[in-house]
TORNU-498899 format. One record per residue: residue in one letter; chain; x, y, z of N, C-alpha, C in turn; residue number from 1. Coordinates in Angstrom, 1 decimal, always signed. Example, Ala and Ser with C-alpha at 12.3 -4.5 7.8 and 13.67 -1.06 7.14 Angstrom:
BEGIN
{'A' 'A' {+13.2 -5.7 +7.8} {+12.3 -4.5 +7.8} {+13.2 -3.3 +7.8} 1}
{'S' 'A' {+12.8 -2.2 +7.1} {+13.7 -1.1 +7.1} {+12.9 +0.0 +7.9} 2}
END
This chain:
BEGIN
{'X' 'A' {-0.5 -27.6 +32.4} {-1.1 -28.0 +31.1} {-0.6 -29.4 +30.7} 1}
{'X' 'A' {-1.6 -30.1 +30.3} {-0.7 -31.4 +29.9} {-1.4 -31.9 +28.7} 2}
{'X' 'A' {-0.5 -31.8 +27.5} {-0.5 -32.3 +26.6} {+0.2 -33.4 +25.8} 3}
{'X' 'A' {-1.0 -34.7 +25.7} {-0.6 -35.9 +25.8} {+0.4 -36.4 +24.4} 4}
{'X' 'A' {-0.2 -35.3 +23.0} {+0.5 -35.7 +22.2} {+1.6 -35.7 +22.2} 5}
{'X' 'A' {+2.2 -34.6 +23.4} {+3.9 -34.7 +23.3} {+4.2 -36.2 +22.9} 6}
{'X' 'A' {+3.9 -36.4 +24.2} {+4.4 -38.2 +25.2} {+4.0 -39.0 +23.6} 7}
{'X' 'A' {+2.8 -38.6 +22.9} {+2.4 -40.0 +21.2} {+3.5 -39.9 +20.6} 8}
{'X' 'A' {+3.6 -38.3 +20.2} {+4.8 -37.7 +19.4} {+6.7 -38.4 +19.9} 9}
{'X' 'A' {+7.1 -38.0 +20.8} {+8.2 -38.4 +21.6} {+7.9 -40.1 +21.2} 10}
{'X' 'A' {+7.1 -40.9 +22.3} {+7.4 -42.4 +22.1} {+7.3 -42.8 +20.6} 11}
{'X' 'A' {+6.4 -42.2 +20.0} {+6.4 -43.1 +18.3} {+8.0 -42.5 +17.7} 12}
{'X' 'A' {+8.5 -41.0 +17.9} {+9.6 -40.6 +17.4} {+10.7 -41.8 +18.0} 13}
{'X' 'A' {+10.4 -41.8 +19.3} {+12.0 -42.5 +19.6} {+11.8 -43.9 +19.1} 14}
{'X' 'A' {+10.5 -44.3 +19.5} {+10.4 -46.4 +18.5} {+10.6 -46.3 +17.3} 15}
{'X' 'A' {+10.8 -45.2 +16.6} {+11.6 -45.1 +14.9} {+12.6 -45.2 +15.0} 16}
{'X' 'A' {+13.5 -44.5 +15.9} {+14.8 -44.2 +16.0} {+15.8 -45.0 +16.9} 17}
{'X' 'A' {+14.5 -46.2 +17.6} {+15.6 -47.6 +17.8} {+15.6 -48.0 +16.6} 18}
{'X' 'A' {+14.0 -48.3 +15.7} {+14.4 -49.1 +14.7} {+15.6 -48.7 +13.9} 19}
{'X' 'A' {+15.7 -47.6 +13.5} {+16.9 -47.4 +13.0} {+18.2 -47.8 +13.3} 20}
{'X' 'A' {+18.4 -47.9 +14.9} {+19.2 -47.7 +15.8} {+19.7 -49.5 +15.4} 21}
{'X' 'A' {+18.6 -50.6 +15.1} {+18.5 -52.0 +15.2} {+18.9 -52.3 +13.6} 22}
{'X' 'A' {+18.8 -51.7 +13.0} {+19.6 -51.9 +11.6} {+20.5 -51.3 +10.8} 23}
{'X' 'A' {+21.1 -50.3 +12.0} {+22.8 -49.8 +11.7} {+23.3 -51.0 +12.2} 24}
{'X' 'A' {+22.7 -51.8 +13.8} {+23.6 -52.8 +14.1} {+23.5 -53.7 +13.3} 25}
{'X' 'A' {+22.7 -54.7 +12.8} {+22.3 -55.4 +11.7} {+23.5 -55.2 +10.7} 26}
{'X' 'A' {+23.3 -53.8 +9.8} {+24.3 -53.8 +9.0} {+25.6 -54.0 +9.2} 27}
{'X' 'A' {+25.8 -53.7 +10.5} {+27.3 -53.7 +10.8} {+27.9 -55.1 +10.7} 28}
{'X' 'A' {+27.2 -56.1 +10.8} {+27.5 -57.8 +10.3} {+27.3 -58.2 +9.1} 29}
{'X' 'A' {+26.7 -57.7 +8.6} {+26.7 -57.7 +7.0} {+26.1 -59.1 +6.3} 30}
{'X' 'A' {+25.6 -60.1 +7.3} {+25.2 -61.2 +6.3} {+23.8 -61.1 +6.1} 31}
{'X' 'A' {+23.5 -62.1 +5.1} {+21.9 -61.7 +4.7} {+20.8 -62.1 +5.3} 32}
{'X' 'A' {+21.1 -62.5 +6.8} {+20.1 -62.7 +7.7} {+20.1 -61.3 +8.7} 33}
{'X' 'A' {+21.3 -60.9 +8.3} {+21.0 -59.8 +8.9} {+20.7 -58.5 +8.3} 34}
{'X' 'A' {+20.6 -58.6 +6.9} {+20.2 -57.7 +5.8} {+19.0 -57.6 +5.9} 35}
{'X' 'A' {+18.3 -58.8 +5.8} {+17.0 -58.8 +6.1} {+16.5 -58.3 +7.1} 36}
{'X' 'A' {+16.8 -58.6 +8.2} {+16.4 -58.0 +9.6} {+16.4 -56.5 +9.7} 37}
{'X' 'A' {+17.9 -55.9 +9.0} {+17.4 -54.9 +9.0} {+16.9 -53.8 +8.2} 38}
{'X' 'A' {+16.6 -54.7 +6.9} {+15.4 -54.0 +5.9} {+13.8 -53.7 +6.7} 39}
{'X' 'A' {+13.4 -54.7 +7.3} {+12.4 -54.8 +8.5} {+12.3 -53.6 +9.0} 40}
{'X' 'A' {+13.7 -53.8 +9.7} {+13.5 -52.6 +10.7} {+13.6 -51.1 +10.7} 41}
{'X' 'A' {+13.8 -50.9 +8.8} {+14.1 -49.8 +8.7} {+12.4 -49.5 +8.0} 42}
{'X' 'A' {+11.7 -50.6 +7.4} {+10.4 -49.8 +7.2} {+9.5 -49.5 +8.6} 43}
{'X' 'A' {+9.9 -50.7 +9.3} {+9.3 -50.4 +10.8} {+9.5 -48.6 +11.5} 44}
{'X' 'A' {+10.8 -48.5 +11.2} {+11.3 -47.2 +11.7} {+10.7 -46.3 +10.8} 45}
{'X' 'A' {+10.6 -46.5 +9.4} {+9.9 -45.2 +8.8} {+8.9 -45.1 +9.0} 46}
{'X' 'A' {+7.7 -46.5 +9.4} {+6.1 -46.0 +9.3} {+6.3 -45.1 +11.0} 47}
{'X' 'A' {+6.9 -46.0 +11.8} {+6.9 -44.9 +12.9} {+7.4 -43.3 +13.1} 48}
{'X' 'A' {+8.5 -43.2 +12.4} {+8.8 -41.7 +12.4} {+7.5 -40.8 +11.4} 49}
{'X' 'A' {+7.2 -41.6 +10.0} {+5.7 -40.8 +10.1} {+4.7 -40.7 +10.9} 50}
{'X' 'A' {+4.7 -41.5 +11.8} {+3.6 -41.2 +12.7} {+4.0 -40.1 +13.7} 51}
{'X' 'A' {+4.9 -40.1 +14.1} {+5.9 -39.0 +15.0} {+5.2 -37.7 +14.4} 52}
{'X' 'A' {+5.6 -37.4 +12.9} {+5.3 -36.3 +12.0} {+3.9 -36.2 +12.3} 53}
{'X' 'A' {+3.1 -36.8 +12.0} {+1.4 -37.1 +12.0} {+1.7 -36.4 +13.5} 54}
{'X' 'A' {+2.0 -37.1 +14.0} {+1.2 -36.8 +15.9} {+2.0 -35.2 +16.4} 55}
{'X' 'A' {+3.2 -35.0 +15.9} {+3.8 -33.9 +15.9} {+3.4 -32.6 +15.4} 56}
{'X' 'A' {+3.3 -33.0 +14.0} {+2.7 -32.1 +13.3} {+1.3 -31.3 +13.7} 57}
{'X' 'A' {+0.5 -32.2 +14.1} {-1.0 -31.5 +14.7} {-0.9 -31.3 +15.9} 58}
{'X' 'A' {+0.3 -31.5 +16.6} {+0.3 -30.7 +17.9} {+1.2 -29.3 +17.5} 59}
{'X' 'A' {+1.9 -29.5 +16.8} {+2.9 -27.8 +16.6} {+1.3 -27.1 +16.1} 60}
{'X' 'A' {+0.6 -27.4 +15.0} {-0.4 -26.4 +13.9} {-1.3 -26.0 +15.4} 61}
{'X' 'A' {-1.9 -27.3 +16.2} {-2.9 -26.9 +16.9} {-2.8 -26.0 +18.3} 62}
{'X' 'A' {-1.8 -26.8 +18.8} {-1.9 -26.4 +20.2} {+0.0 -25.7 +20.3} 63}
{'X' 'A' {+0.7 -25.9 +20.1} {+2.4 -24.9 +20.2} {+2.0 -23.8 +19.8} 64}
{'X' 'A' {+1.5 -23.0 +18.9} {+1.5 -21.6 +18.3} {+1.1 -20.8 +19.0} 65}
{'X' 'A' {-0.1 -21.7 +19.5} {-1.1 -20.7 +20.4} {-1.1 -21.1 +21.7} 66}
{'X' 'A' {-0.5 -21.9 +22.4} {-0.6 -22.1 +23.7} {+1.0 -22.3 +24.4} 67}
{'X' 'A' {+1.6 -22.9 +23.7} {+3.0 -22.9 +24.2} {+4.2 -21.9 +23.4} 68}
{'X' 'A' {+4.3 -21.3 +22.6} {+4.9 -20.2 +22.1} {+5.3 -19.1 +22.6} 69}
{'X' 'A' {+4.2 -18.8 +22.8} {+3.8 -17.4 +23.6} {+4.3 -17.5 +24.6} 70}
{'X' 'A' {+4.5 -18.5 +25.9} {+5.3 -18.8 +26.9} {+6.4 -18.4 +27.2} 71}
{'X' 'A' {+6.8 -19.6 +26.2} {+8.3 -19.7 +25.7} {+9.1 -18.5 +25.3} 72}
{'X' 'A' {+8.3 -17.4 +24.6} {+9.2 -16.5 +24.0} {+8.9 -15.4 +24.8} 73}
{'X' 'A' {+8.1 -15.5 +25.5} {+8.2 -14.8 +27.3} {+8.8 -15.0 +28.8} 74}
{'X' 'A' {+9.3 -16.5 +28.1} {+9.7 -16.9 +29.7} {+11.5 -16.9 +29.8} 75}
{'X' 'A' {+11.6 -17.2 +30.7} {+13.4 -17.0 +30.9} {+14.2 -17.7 +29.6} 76}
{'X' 'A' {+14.1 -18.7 +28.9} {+14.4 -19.0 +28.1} {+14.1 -19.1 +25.9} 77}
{'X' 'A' {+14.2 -17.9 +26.0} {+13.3 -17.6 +24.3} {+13.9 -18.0 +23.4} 78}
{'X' 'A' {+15.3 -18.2 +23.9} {+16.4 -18.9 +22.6} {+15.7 -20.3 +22.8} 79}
{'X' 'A' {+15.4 -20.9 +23.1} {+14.7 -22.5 +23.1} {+14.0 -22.5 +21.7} 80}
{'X' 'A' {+13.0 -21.6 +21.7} {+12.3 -21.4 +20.0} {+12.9 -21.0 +19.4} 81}
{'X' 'A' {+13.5 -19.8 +19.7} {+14.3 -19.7 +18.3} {+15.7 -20.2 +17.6} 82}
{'X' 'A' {+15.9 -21.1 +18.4} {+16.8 -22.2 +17.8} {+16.8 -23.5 +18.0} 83}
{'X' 'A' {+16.1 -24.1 +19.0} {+15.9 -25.5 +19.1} {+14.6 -25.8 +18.3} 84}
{'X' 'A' {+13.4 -24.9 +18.7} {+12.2 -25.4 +18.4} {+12.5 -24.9 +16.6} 85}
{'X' 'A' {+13.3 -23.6 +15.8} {+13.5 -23.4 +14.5} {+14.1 -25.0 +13.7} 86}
{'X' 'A' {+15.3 -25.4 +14.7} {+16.0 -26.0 +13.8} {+15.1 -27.1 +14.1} 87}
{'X' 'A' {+14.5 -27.8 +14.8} {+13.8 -28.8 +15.0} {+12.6 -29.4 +13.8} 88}
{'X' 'A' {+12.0 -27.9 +13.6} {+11.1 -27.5 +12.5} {+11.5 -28.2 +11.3} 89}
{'X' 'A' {+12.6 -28.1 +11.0} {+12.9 -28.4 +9.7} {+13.5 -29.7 +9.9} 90}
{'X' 'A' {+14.5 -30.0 +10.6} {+14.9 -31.5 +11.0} {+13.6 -32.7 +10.4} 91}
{'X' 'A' {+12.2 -31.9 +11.1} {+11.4 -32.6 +11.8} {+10.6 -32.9 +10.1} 92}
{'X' 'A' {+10.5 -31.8 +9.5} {+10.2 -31.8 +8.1} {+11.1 -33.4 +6.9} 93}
{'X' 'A' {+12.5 -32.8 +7.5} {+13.3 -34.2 +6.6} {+13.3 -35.5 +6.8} 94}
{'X' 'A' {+13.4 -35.3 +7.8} {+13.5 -36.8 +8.7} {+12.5 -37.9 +7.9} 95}
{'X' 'A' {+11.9 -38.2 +7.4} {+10.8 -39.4 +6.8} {+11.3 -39.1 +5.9} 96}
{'X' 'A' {+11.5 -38.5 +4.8} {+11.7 -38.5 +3.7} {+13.4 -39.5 +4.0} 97}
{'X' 'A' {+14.3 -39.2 +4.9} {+15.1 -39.8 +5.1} {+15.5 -41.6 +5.4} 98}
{'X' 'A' {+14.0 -41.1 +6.2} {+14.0 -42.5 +7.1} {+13.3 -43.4 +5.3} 99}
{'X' 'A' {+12.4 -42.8 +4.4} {+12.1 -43.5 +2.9} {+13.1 -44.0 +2.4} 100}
{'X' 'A' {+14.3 -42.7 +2.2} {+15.4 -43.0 +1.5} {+16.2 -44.6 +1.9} 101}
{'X' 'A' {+16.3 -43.9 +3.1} {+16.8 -45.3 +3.6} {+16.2 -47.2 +3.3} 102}
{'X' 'A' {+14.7 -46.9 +3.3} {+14.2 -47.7 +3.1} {+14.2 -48.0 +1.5} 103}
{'X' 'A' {+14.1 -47.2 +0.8} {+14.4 -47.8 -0.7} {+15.7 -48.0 -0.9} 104}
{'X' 'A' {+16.8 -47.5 -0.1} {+18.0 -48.1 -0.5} {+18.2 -49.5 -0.2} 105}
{'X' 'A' {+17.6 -49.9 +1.1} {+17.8 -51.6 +1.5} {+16.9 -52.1 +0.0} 106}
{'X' 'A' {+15.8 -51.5 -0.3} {+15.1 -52.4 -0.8} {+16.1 -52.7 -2.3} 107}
{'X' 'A' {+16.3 -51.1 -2.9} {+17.6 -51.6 -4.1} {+18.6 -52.0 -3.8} 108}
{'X' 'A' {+19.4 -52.5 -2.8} {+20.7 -52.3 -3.1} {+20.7 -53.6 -1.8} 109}
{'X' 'A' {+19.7 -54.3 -1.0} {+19.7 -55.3 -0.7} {+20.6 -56.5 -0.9} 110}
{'X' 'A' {+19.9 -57.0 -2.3} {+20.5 -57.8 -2.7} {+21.7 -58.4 -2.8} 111}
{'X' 'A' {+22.4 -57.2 -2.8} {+23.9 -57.2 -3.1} {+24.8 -56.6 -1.5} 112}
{'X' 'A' {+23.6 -56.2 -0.9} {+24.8 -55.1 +0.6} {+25.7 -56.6 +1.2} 113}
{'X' 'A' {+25.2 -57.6 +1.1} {+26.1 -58.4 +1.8} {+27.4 -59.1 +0.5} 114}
{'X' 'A' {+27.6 -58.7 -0.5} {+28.8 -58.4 -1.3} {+29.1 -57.3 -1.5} 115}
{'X' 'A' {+28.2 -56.1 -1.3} {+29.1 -55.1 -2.1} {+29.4 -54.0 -0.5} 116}
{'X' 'A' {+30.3 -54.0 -0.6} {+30.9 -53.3 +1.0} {+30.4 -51.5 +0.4} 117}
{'X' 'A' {+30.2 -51.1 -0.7} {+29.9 -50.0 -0.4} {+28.2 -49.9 -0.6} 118}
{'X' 'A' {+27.7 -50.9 -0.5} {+26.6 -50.8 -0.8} {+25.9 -50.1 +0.8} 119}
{'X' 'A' {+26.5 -51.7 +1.2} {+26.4 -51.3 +3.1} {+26.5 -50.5 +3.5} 120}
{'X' 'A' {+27.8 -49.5 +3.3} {+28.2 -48.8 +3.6} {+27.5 -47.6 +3.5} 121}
{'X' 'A' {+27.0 -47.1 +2.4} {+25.8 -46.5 +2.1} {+24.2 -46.5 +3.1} 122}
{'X' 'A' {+24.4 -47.6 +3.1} {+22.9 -48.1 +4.5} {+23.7 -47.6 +5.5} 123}
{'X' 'A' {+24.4 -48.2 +6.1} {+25.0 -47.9 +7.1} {+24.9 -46.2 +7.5} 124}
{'X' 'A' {+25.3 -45.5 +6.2} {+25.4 -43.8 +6.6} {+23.7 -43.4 +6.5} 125}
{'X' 'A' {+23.3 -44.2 +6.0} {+21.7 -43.7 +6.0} {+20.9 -44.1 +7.2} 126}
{'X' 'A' {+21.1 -45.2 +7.8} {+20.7 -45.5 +9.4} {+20.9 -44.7 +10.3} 127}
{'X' 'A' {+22.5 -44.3 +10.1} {+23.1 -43.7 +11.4} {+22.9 -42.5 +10.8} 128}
{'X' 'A' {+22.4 -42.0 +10.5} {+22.0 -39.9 +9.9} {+21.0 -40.5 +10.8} 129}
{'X' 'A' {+20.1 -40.8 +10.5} {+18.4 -41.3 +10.9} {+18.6 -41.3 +12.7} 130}
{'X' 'A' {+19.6 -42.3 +12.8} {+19.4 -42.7 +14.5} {+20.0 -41.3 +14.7} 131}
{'X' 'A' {+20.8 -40.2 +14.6} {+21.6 -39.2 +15.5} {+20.8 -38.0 +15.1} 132}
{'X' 'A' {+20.0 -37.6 +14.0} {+19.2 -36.7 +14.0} {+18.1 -36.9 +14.9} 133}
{'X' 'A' {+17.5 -38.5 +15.0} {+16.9 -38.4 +16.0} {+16.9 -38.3 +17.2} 134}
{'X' 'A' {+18.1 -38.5 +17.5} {+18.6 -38.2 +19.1} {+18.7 -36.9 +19.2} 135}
{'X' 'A' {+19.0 -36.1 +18.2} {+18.8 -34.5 +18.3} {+17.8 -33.9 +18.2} 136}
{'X' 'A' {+17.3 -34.4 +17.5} {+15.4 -34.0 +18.1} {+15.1 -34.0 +19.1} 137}
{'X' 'A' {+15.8 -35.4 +20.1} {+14.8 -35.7 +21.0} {+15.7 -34.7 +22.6} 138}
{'X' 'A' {+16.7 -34.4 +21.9} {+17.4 -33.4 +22.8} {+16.9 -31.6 +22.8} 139}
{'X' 'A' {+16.3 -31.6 +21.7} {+15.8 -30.0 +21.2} {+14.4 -30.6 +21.7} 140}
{'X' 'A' {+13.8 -31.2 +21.8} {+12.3 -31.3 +22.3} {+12.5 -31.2 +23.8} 141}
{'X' 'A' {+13.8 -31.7 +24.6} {+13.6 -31.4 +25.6} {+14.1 -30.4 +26.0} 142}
{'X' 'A' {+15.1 -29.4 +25.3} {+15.2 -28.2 +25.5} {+13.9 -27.2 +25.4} 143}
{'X' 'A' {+13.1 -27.4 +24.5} {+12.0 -26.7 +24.7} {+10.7 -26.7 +25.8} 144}
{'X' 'A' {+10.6 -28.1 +25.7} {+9.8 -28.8 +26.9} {+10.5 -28.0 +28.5} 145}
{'X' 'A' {+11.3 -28.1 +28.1} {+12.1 -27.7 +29.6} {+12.3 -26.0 +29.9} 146}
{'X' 'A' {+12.1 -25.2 +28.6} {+12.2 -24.0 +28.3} {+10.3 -23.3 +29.1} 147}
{'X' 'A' {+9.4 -24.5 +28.3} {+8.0 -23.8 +28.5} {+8.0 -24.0 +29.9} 148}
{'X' 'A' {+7.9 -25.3 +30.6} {+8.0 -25.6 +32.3} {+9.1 -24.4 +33.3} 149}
{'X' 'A' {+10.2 -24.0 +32.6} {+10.5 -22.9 +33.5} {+10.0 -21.5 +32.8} 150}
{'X' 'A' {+9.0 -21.3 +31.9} {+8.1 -19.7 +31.7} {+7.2 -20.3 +32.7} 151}
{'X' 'A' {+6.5 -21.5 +33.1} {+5.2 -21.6 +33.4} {+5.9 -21.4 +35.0} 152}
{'X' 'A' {+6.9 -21.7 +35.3} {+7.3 -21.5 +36.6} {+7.5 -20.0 +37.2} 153}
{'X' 'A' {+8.0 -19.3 +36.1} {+8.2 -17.5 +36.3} {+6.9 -17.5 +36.2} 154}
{'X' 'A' {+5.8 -17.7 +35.5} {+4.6 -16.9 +35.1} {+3.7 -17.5 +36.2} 155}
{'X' 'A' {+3.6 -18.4 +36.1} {+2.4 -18.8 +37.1} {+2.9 -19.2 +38.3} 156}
{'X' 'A' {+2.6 -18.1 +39.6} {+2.9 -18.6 +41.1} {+2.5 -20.2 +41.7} 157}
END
């Protein structure tokens, strides 16, 4: 079975989660050329992780319930859903609102991140949530992914 949204889902998820990944480093220099840069890259990173959700989202509703679920919670590995694909669920729910947050904090607190060390500092924790939740997504997607491929390997000769 091959389902392309994974691959939309996955690549738009992880090109959010460099951008994020490009304005933790940004912040970490702290001047306002690089404030800027990585204000950029943090709306960059949000429109992308919504699209992640968008492309994700209508593959969990459409095709996971009814075509890869059932697999999964038959095949040698059923803890995959019920704790990677669960916690993922919800990760997968916060994550943009996060990746916003982040983005309206550069936008208020901009002006000042390159004086005020806790302003940055603040960005700083809101990038790097963003970049390591999404590395945990993209580790629980492959536990799952990897969970259906060995039911499809027990079930189908």
């Amino acid at each position: 079975m091959n389902f392309p949204l994974i691959g939309l889902h996955a690549g738009i998820g992880e090109l959010g989660a460099l951008m994020f990944f490009w304005a933790f480093i940004e912040l970490i220099g702290g001047h306002t050329s690089n404030i800027r840069r990585a204000r950029l890259a943090v709306l960059m990173g949000t429109v992308f992780l919504v699209g992640a959700w968008l492309a994700g989202g209508f593959y969990y509703v459409e095709i996971y319930g009814s075509e890869v679920k059932p697999f999964i919670k038959e095949g040698p590995m059923p803890w995959a859903h019920g704790v990677a694909m669960e916690t993922k669920e919800h990760v997968f729910l916060f994550l943009p609102f996060l990746g916003a947050f982040a983005w309206g904090l550069m936008q208020r607190l901009g002006h000042v991140m390159d004086s005020d060390r806790r302003a940055r500092v603040a960005a700083l924790y809101a990038t790097g949530s963003v970049v390591v939740l999404s590395g945990a997504m993209a580790l629980m997607g492959f536990l799952v992914s990897s969970s259906f491929r060995a039911a499809l390997e027990v079930m189908l000769p």
